[in-house]
C-alpha positions in Angstrom: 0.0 0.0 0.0 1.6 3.2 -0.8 2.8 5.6 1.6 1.6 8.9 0.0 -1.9 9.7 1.7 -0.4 9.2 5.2 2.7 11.3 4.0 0.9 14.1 2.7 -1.3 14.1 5.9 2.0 14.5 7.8 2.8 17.6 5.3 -0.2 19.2 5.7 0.2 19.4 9.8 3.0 20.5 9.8 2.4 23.5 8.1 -1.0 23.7 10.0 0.9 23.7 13.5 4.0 25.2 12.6 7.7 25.1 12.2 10.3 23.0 13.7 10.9 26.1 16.1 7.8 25.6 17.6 7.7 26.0 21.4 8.3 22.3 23.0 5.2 21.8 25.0 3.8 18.1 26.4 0.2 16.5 26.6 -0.7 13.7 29.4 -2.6 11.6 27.9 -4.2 8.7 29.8 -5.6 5.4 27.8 -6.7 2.4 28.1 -4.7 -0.2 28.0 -6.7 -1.6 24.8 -5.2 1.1 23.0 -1.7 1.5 24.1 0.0 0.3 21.1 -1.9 2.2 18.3 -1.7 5.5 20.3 1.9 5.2 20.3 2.4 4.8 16.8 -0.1 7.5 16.5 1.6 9.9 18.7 5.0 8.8 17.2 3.6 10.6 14.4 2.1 13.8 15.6 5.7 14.5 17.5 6.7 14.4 13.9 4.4 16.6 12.3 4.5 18.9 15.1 8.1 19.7 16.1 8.6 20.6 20.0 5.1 18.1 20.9 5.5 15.7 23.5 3.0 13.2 24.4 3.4 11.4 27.7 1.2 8.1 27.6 -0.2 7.1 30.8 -1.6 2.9 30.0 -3.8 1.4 32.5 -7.0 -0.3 33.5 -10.3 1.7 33.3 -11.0 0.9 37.0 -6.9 2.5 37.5 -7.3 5.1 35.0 -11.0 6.2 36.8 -9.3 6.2 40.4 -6.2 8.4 39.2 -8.5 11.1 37.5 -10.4 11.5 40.3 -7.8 11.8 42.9 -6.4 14.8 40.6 -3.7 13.1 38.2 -2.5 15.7 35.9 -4.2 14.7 32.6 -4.5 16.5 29.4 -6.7 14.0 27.4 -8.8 11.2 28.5 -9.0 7.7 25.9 -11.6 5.4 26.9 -12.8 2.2 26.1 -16.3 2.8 27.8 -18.5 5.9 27.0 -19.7 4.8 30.8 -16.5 6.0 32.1 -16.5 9.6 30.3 -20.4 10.3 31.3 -19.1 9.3 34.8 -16.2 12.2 34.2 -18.7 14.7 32.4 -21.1 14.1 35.2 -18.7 15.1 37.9 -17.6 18.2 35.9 -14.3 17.2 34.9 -14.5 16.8 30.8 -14.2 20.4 28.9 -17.7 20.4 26.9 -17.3 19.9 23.4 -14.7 18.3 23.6 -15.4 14.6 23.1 -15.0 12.9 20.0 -15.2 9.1 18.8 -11.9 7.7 18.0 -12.6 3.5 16.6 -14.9 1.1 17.2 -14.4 -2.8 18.0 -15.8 -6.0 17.8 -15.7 -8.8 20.9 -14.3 -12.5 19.8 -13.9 -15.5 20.7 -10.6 -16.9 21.2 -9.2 -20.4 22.5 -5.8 -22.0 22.4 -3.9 -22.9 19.4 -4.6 -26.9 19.8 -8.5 -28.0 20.8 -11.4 -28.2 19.5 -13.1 -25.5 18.1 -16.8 -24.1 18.8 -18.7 -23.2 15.4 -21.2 -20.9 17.7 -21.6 -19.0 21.0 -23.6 -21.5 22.2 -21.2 -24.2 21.4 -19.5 -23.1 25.1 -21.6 -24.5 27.0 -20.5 -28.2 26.3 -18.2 -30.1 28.6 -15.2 -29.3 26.6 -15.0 -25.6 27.5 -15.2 -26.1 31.4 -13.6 -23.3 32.1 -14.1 -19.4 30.3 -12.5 -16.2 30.7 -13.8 -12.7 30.6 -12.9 -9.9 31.9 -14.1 -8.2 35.3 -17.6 -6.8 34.1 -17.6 -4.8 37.4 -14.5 -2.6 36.4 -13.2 -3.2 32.8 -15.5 -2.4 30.0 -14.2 -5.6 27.7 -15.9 -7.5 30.3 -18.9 -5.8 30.6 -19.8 -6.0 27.0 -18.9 -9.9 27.4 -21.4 -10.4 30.1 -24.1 -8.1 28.1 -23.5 -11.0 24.9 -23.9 -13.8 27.0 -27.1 -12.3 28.9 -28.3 -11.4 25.5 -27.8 -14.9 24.3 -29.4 -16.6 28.0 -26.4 -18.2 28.2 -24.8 -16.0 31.3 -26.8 -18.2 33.8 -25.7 -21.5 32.2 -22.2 -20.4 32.4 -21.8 -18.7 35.6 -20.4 -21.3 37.2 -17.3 -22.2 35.2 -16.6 -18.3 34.2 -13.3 -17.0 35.4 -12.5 -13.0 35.6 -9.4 -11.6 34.3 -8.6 -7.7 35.2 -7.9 -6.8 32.2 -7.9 -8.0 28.6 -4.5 -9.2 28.8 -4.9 -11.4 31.7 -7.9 -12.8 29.8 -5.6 -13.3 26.8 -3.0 -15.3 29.2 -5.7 -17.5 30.8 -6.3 -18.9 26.6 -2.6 -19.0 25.7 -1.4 -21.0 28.4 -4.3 -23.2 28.4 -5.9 -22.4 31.7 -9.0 -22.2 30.5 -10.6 -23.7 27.3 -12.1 -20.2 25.9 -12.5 -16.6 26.2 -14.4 -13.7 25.4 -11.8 -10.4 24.3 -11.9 -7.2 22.1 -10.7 -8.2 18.3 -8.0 -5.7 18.3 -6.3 -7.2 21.4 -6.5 -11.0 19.9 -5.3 -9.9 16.9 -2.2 -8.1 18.4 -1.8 -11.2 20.3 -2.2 -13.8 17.3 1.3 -15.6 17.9 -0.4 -16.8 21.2 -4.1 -17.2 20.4 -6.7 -18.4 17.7 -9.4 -16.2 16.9 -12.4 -18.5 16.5 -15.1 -15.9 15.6 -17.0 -12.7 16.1 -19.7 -12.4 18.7 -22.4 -11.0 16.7 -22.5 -6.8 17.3 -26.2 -6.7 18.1 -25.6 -8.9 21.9 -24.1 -6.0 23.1 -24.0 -2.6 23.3 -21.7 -0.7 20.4 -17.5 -1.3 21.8 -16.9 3.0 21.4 -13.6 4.3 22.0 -14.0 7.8 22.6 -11.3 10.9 23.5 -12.3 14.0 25.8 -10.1 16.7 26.7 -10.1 17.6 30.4 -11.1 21.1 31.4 -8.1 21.4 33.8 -5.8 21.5 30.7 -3.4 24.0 30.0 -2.6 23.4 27.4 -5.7 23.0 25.1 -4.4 24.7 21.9 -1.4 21.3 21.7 -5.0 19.0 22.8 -7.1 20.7 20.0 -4.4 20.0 17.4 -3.7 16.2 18.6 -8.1 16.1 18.4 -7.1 16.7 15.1 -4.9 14.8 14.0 -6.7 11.7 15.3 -9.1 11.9 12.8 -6.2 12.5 10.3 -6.0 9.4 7.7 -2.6 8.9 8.8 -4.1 7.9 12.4 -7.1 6.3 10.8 -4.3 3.7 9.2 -2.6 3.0 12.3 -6.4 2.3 13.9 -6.8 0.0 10.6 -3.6 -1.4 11.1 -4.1 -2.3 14.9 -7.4 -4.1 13.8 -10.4 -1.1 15.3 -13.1 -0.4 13.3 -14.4 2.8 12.2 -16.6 5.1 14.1 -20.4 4.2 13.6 
């Protein structure tokens, strides 16, 4: 695939944000976890187009990244992979109004081991096979949530319950599958296919048992430094970002 569109997206912003005397300034920026490796190549690329940028990345759990806001972390720009977790935010005055944008969208799998037999539906889980299943923590991360919505969705949640395992985070769900400790498990599609060496991908849980998987960005109205945040808004709707989302296996917004 050629190069050229994402090039001349780099050229343009350049221009747009200025020379390479620009003034070094820095964002905090805290994410989920989900999204760690796309934002850095994202970011990797805005420190390009605009000389002097900095972006500090702060990863972590939603449950972490929720605790740290509210007991005054320094932050800039707020990634989420819940739209819960920004209303929460919004509704305690903390998100700068207008300010909120849609980043990607995903898609929840299911994923097993390399070696074992493979279910063909949802409900193929509840045979003796798969006696163990992990998700993640509905209670604090959102990959789990939107598990637990599929599997009410499908009445299978009750038949389940008792051979579920929680993981706190995506990655410790990914673990569980890859070394065998459990015989399935229920993850984003962007995170299984980042971790395809280790897992297999068996399918897609069909979009309409859950709620819509929205990664949204709001800037924080304790920034101060909201003309940087308005141009990194920017440039993640760029088509140079929009590859790298692509790339990293998110969908589109809605």
């Amino acid at each position: 695939m050629s190069q050229r569109p994402a090039v001349a997206a780099l050229v343009v912003l350049f221009f747009a944000f200025g020379s390479a005397a620009a003034e070094e300034t820095s964002l905090q920026v805290s994410a989920a976890s989900s999204m760690a490796d796309v934002l850095r190549a994202i970011f990797a690329e805005f420190e390009i187009a605009r000389p002097g940028a900095r972006i500090e990345l702060n990863i972590g759990t939603s449950d972490e990244l929720l605790r740290q806001a509210r007991r005054g972390r320094p932050i800039d720009l707020y990634v989420s992979a819940s739209p819960l977790d920004l209303d929460r935010l919004n509704s305690a005055g903390m998100l700068s109004e207008g300010r909120r944008q849609t980043l990607a969208s995903n898609s929840l799998v299911v994923i097993m081991p390399p070696t074992g037999t493979r279910p063909r539906i949802l409900q193929d889980l509840i045979r003796p096979e798969y006696d163990v299943i992990a998700i993640g923590e509905p209670r604090t991360v959102p990959v789990g949530r939107y598990a637990a919505e599929a599997l009410e969705s499908l009445r299978l949640f009750e038949s389940l319950r008792t051979r579920l395992v929680y993981g706190e985070s995506t990655q410790r769900v990914i673990d569980f599958v890859a070394r065998g400790d459990v015989g399935a498990g229920l993850v984003f599609k962007s995170d299984a296919v980042a971790a395809a060496e280790r897992v297999v991908i068996v399918f897609d849980i069909p979009a309409e048992a859950h709620r819509a998987i929205l990664y949204e960005v709001a800037l924080f109205e304790s920034s101060q430094n909201v003309e940087l945040a308005d141009q990194l808004l920017l440039f993640l709707r760029s088509s140079a970002a929009r590859e790298q989302f692509d790339r990293a296996g998110f969908l589109p917004p809605p």
